[in-house]
KEPAPA-177542 format. One line per 4 residues: for each residue x, y, z of N, C-alpha, C. Coordinates in steps of 0.02 Angstrom, whole numbers, plus 50000, padded with zeros to 5 digits. Layout:
X,Y,Z,X,Y,Z,X,Y,Z; ...
***
This chain:
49059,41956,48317,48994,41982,48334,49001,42049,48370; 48950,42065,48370,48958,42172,48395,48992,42196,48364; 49012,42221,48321,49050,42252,48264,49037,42296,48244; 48943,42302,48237,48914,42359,48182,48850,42404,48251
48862,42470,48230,48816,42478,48268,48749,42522,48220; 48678,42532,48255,48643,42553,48195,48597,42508,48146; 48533,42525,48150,48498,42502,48108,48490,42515,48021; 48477,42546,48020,48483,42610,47939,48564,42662,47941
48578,42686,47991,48631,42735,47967,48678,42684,48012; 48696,42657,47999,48745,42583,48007,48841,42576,48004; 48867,42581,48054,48926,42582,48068,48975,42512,48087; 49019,42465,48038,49045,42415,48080,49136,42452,48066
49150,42421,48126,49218,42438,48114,49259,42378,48148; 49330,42385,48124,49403,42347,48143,49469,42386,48177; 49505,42337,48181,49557,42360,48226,49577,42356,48270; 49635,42344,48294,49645,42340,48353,49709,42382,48389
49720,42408,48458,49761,42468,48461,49831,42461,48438; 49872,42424,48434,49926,42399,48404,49931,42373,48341; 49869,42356,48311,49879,42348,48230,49900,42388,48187; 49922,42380,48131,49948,42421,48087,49882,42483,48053
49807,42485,48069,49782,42536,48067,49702,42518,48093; 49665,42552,48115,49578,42526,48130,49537,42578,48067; 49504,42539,48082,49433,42590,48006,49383,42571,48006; 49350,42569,47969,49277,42552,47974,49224,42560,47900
49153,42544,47917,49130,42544,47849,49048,42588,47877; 49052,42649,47839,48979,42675,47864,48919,42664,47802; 48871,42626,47810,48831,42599,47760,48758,42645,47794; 48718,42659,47733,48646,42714,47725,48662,42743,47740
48721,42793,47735,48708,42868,47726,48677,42893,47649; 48613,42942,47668,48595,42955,47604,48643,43000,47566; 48633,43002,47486,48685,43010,47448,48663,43093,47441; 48701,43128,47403,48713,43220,47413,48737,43238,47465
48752,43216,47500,48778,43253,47588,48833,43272,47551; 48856,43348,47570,48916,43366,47567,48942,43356,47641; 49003,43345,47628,49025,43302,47696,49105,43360,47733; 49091,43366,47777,49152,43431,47793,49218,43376,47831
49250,43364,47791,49303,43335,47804,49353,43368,47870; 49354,43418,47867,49389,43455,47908,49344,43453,47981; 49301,43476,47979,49265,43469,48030,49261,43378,48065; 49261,43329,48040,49277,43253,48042,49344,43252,48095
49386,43312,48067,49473,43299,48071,49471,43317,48133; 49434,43386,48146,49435,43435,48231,49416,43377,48271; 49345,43329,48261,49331,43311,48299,49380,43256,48332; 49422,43222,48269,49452,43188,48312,49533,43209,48349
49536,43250,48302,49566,43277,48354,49558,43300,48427; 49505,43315,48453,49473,43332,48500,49509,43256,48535; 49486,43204,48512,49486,43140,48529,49578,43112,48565; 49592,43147,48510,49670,43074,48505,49695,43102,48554
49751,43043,48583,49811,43066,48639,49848,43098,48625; 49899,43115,48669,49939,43166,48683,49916,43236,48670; 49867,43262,48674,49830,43330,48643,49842,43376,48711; 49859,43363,48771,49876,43410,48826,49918,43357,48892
49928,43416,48933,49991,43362,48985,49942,43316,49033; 49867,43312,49020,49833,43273,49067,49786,43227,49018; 49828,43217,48969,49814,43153,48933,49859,43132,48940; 49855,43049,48906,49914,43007,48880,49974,43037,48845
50010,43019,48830,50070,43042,48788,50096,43010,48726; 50052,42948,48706,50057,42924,48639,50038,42971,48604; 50075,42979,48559,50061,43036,48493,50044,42983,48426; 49968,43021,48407,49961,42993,48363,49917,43060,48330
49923,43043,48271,49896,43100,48206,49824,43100,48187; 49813,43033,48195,49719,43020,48183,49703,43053,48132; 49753,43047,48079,49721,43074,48004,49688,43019,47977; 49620,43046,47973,49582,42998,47926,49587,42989,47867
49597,42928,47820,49564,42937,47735,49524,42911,47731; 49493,42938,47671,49413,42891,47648,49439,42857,47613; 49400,42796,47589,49446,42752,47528,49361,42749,47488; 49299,42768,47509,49251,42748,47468,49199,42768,47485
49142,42796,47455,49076,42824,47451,49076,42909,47454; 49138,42936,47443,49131,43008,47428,49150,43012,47369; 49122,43071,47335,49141,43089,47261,49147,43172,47255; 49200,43202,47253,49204,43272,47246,49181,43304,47322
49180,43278,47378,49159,43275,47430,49077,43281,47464; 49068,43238,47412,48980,43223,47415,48964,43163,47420; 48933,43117,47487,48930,43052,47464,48878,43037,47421; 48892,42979,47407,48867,42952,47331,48807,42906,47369
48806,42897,47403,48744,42834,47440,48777,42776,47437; 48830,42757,47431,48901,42674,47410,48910,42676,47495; 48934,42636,47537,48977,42617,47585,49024,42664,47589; 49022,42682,47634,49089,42730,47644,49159,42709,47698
49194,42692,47649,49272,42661,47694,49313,42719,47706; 49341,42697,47777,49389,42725,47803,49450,42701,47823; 49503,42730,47846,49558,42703,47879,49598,42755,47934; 49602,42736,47971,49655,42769,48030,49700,42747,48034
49749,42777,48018,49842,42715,48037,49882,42742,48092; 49869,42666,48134,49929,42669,48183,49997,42689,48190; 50023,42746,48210,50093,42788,48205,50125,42774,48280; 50100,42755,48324,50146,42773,48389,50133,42718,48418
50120,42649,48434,50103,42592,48456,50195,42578,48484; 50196,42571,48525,50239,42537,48601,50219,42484,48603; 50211,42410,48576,50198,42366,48590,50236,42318,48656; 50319,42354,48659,50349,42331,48713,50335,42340,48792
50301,42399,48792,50258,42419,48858,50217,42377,48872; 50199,42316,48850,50154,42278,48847,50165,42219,48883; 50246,42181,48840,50262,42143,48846,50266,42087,48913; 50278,42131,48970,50308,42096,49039,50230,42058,49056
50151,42106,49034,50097,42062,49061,50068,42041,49020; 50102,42008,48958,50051,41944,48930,50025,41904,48933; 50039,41881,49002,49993,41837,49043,49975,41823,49086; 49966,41917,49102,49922,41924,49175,49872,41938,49162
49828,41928,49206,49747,41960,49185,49763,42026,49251; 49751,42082,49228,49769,42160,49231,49683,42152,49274; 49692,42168,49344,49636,42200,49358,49596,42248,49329; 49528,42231,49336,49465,42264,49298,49507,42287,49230
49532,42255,49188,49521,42246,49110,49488,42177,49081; 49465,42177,49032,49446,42122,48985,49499,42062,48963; 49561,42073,48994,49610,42040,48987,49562,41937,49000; 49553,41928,49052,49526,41864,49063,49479,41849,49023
49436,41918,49035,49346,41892,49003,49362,41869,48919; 49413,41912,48887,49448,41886,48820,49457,41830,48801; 49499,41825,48849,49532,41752,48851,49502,41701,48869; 49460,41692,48915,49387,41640,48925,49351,41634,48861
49349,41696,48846,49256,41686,48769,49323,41672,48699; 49376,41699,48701,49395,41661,48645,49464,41619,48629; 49505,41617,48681,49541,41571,48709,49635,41589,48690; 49592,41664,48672,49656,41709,48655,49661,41757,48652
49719,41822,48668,49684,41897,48667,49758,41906,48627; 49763,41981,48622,49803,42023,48595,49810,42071,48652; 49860,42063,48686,49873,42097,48741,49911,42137,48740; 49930,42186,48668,49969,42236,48641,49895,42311,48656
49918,42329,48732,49861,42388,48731,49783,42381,48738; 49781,42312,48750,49726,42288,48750,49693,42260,48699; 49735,42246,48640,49691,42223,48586,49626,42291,48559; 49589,42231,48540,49510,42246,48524,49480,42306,48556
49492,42276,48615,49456,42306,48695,49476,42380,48697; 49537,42404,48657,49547,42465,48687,49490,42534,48668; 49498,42568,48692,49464,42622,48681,49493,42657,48612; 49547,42636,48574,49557,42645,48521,49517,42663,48467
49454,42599,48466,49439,42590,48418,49366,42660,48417; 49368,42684,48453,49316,42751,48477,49346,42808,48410; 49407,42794,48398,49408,42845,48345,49368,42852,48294; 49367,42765,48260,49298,42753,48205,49244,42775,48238
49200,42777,48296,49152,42793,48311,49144,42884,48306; 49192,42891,48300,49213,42975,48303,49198,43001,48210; 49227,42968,48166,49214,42974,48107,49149,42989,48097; 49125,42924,48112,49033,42908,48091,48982,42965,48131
48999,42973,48188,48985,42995,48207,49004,43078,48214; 49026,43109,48175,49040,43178,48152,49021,43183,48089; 49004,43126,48058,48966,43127,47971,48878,43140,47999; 48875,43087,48049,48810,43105,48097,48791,43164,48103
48844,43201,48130,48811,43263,48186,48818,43313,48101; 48830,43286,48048,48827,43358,47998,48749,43360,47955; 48723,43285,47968,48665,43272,47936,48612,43298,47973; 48642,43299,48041,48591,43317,48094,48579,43371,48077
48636,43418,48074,48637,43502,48103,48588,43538,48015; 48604,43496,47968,48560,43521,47923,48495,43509,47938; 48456,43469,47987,48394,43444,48004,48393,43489,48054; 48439,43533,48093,48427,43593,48144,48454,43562,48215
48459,43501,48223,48503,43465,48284,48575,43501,48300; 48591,43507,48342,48641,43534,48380,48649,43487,48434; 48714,43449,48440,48742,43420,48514,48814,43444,48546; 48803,43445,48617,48853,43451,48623,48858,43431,48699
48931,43422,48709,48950,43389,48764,48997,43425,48802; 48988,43411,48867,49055,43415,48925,49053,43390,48975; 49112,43408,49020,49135,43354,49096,49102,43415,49135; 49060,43393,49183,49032,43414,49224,49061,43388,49290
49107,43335,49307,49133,43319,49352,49200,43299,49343; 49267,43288,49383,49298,43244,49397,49316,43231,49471; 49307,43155,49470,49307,43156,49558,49252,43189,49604; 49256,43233,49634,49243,43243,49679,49215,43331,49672
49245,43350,49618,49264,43433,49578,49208,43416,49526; 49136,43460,49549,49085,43451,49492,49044,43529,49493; 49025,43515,49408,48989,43597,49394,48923,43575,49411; 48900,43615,49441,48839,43621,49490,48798,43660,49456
48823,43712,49404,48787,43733,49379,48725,43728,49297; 48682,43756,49298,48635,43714,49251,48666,43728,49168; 48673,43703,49130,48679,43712,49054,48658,43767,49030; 48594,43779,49035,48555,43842,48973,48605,43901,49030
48640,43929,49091,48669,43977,49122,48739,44004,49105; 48784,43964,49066,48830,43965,49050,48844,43960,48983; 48902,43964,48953,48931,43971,48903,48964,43916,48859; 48928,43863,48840,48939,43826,48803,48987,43823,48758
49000,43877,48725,49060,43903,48680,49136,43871,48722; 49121,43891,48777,49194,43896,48809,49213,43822,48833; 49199,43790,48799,49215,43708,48810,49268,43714,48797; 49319,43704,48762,49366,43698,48705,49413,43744,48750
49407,43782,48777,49449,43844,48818,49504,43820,48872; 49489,43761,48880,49525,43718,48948,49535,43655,48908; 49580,43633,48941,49601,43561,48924,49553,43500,48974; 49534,43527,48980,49467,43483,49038,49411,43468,48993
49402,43516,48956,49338,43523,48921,49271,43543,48969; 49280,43586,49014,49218,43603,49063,49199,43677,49055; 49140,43703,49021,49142,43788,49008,49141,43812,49069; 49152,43820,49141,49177,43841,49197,49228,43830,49220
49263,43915,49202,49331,43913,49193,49351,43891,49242; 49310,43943,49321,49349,43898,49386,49341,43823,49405; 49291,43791,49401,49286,43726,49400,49322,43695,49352; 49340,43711,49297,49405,43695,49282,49470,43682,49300
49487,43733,49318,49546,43742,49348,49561,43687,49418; 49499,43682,49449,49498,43635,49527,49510,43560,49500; 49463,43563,49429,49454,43506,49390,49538,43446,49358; 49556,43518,49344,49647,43499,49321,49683,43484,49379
49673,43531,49409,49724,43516,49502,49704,43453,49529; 49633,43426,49501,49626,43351,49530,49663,43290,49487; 49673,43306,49432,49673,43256,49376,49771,43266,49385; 49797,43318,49387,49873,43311,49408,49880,43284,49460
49859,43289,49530,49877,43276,49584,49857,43202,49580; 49818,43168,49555,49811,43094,49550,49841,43062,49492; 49881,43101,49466,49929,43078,49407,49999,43051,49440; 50005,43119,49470,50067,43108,49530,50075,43040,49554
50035,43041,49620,50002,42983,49618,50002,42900,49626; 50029,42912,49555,50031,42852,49497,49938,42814,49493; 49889,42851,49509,49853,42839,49531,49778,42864,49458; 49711,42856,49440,49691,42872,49436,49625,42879,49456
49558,42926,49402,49518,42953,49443,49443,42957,49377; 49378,42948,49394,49328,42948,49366,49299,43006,49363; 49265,43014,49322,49198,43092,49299,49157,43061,49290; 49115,43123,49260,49057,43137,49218,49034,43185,49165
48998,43165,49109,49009,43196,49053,48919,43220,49051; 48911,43282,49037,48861,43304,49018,48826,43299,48931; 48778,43294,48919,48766,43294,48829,48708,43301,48816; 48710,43365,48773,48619,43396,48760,48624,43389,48682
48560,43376,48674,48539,43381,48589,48484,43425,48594; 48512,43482,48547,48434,43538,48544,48419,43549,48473; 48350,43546,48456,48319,43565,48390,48272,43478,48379; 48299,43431,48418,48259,43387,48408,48186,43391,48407
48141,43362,48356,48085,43380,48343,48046,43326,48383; 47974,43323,48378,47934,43272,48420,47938,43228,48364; 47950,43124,48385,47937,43089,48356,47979,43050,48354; 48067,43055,48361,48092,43008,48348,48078,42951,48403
48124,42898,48395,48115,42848,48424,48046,42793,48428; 48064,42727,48448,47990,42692,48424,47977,42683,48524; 47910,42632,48497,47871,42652,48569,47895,42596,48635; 47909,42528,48587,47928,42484,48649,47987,42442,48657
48011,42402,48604,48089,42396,48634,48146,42444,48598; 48139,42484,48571,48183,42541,48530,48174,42623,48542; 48150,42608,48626,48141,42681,48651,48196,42709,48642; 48196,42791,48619,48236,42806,48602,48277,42817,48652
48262,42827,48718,48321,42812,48784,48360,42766,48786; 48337,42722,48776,48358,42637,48767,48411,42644,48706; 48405,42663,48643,48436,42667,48611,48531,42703,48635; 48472,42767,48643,48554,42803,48681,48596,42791,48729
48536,42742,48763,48581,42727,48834,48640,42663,48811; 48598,42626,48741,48653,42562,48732,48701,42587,48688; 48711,42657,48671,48781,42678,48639,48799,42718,48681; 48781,42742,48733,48835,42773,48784,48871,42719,48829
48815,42659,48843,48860,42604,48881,48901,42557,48839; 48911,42584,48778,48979,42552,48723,49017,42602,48743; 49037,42646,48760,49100,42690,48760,49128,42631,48828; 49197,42624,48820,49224,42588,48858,49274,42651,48909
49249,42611,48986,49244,42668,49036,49157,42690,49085; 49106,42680,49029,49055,42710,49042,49021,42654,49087; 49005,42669,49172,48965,42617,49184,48904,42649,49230; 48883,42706,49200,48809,42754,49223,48795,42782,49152
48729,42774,49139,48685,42827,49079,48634,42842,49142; 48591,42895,49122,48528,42914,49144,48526,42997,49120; 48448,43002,49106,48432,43027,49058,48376,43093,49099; 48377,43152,49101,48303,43173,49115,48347,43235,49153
48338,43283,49168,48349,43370,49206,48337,43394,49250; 48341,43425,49289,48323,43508,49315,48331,43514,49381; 48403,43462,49405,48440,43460,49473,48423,43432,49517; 48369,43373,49503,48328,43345,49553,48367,43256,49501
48358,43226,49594,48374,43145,49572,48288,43130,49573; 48274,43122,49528,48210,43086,49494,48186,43041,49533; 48230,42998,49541,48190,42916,49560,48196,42937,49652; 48226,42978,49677,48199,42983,49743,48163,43065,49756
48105,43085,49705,48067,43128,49700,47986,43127,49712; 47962,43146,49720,47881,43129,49691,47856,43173,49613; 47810,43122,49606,47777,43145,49539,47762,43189,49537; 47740,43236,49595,47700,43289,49591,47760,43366,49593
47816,43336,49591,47865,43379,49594,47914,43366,49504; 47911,43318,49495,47950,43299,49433,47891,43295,49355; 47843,43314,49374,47789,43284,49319,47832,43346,49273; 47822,43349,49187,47814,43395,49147,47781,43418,49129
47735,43468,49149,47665,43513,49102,47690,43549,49056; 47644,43506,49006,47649,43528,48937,47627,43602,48915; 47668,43644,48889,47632,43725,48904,47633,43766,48805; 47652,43722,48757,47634,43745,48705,47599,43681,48653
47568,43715,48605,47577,43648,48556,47607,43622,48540; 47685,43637,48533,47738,43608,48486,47749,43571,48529; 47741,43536,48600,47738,43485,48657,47800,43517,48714; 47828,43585,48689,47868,43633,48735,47847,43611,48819
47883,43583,48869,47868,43576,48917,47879,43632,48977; 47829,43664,49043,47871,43693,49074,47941,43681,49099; 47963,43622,49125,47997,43590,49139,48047,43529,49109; 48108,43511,49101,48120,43451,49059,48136,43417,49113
48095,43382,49154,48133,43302,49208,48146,43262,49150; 48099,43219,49100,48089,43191,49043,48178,43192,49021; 48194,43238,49019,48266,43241,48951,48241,43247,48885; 48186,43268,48871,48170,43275,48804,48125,43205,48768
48121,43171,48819,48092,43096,48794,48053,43069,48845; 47984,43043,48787,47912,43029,48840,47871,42963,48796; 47873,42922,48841,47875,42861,48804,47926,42818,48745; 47982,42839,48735,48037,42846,48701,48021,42867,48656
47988,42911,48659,47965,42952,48578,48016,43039,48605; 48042,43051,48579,48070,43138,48582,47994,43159,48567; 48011,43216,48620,47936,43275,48626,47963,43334,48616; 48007,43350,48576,48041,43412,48573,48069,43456,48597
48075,43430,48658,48111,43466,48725,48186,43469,48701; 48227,43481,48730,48301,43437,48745,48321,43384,48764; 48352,43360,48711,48373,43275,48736,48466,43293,48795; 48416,43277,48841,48463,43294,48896,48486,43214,48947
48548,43197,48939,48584,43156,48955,48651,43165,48994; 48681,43135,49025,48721,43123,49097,48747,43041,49083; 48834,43039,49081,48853,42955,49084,48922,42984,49138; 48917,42940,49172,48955,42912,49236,49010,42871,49192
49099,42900,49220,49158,42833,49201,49182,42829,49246; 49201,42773,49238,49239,42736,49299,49318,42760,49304; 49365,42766,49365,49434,42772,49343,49448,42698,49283; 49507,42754,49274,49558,42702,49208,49576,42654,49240
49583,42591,49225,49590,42524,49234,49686,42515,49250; 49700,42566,49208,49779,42545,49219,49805,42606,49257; 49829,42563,49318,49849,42648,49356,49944,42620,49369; 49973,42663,49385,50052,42661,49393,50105,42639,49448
50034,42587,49492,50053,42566,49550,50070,42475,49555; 50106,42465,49613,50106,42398,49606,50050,42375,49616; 50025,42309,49562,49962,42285,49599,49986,42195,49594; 49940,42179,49626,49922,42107,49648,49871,42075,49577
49870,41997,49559,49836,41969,49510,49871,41890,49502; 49851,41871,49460,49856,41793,49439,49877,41795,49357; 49921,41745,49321,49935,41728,49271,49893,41693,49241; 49898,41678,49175,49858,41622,49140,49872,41542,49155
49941,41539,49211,49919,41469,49234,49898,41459,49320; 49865,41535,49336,49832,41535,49396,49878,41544,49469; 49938,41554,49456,50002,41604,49499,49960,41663,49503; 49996,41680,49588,49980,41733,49606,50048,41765,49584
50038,41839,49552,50078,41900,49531,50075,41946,49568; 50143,41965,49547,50153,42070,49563,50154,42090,49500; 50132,42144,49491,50167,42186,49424,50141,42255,49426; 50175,42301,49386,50179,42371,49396,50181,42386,49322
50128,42410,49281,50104,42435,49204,50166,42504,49192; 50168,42498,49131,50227,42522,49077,50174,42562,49045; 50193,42596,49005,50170,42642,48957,50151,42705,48979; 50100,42748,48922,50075,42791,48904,50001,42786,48940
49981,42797,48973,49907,42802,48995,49850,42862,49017; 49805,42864,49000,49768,42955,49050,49747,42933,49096; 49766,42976,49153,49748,42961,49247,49689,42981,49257; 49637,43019,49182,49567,43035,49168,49537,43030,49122
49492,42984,49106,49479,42998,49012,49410,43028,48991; 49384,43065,49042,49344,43111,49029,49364,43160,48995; 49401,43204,48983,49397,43248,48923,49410,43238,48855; 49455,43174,48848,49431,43148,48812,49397,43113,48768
49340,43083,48803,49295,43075,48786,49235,43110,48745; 49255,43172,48770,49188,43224,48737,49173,43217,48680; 49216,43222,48624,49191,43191,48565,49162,43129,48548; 49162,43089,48571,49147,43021,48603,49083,43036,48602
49049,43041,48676,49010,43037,48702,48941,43105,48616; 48984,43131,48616,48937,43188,48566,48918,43143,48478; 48962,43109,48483,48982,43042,48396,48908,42998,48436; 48903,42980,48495,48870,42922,48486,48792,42933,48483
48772,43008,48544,48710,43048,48521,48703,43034,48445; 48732,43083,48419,48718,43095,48350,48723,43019,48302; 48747,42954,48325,48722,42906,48275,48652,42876,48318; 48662,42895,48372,48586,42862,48408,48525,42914,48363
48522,42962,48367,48491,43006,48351,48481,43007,48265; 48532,43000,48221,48521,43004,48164,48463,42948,48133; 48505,42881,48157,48461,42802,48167,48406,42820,48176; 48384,42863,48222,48308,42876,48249,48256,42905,48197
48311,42946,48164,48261,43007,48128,48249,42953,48077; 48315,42915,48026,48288,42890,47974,48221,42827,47977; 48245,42808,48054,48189,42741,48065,48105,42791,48063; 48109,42838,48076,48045,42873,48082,48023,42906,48031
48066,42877,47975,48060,42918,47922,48012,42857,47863; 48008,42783,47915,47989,42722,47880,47937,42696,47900; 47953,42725,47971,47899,42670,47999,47845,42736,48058; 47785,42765,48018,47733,42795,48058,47689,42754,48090
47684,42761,48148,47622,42726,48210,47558,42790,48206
***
């Protein structure tokens, strides 16, 4: 169960981080899309480990193939299969805690709901399987951008080291410029000096990821349990790591504001607001503003220190984690966090494309 995400533009996927490969199956995409393969490839690349010295150090290639629903690189409207194959899996890094439950991982909760895990990297659970969400979600953001949607994402924080400054002031372009992924170069730089020095450490450390969608028109989303906030907020709180969404702008904490300071007056026809507190969404309907969003992660679960825990026959343990791990997985994430907009968002447009109130 949970497998597929999506109503109409519909994503289930498999895999697990040590299996021999994860993939997935993207069902209603409409058929003629020319589909930019390459552009699919950047994104995940963006994604995979070892891509700088403040990621992990598993090397993996994250070459995708299609196995079905493209033809001459146009999908056909068929299911579209994929595959990612596992190249760098360490399963022996694993080995010493197969039957510890690993503070704050899913290791137990696994093993309670099904009375067995795969404790090669976490199984299921890992953040692995975010690559398929990366696919679908870059087939997403190409259907969008012909509909005039534009998303895009960055780390606005790590720790304690956060850009203060507003989005529309800066240079969006310059994401990609740092291995942080933050278009402020100097907040960058403070940004890296935090994420090494808690690497050192053996220690790690939490962010925050910024994510705007612009060109959105008035209408998507429905009115009462499929607000389109609601929607986005339950695929940003699938990224594993993510335990804050909230949604709405313009440097003020909302919920300890007054109305008369946060309201939006509406100042054109096209529903152009002076102001976006909203995030682009008013009654979960998009009003054409900017869909403007903010998700909170938690540090990484596996840090490089000794810790304390219990076995699966309820012994108290020591143990000290092996492997490859990031001491931050906010910049990695960015593609992430930008894949899941764009299937929240795509879902939206086609559901509104069925169902007028």
């Amino acid at each position: 169960m949970g497998n597929n995400f999506g109503k109409i533009f519909r994503l289930t996927t498999f895999g697990e981080s040590h299996g021999k490969a994860i993939g997935g199956i993207i069902d209603g995409c409409p058929s003629g899309i020319k589909i930019d393969i390459d552009f699919i490839q950047s994104q995940l690349d963006r994604r995979k480990p070892g891509q700088s010295k403040i990621t992990t150090q598993r090397k993996e290639s994250d070459k995708v193939e299609f196995l079905s629903g493209l033809f001459e690189g146009v999908s056909t409207g068929a299911p579209i299969g994929f595959i990612i194959k596992n190249e760098d899996a360490k399963s022996k890094d694993y080995s010493h805690i197969k039957d510890i439950f690993r503070p704050s991982h899913a290791d137990f909760t696994y093993q309670k709901k099904y009375g067995l895990r795969d404790y090669r990297g976490g199984g299921r659970a890992s953040a692995r399987d975010t690559a398929n969400w990366v696919v679908a979600g870059s087939l997403a953001q190409q259907i969008l951008s012909g509909l005039g949607v534009s998303i895009t994402a960055f780390v606005s924080s790590v720790g304690s080291v956060r850009f203060n400054k507003c989005y529309r002031s800066v240079n969006l372009s310059k994401i990609d410029e740092n291995i942080v992924r933050c278009p402020d170069t100097e907040t960058a730089i403070r940004m890296i000096k935090e994420v090494e020095k808690t690497k050192k450490e053996g220690d790690t450390i939490g962010g925050e990821i910024t994510c705007i969608a612009t060109g959105v028109p008035v209408g998507w989303g429905e009115p009462v349990f499929e607000k389109l906030h609601a929607e986005i907020g339950k695929a940003m709180l699938s990224i594993n790591a993510v335990h804050g969404f909230k949604y709405g702008f313009e440097g003020y904490d909302i919920s300890s504001t007054k109305g008369s300071v946060v309201n939006d007056v509406v100042a054109e026809q096209d529903g152009t607001t002076k102001t976006n507190f909203s995030g682009g969404i008013l009654g979960g309907i998009s009003n054409g503003n900017d869909i403007y969003c903010e998700l909170a992660f938690k540090p990484v679960a596996t840090i490089m220190q000794t810790q304390k825990s219990i076995n699966t026959h309820g012994e108290e343990v020591e143990f000290t984690a092996k492997g490859r791990h990031d001491a931050c997985v906010v910049p990695r994430a960015v593609p992430i966090v930008e894949s899941m907009l764009a299937l929240s968002l795509l879902d939206a447009y086609l559901k509104s494309k069925t169902n007028k109130i």
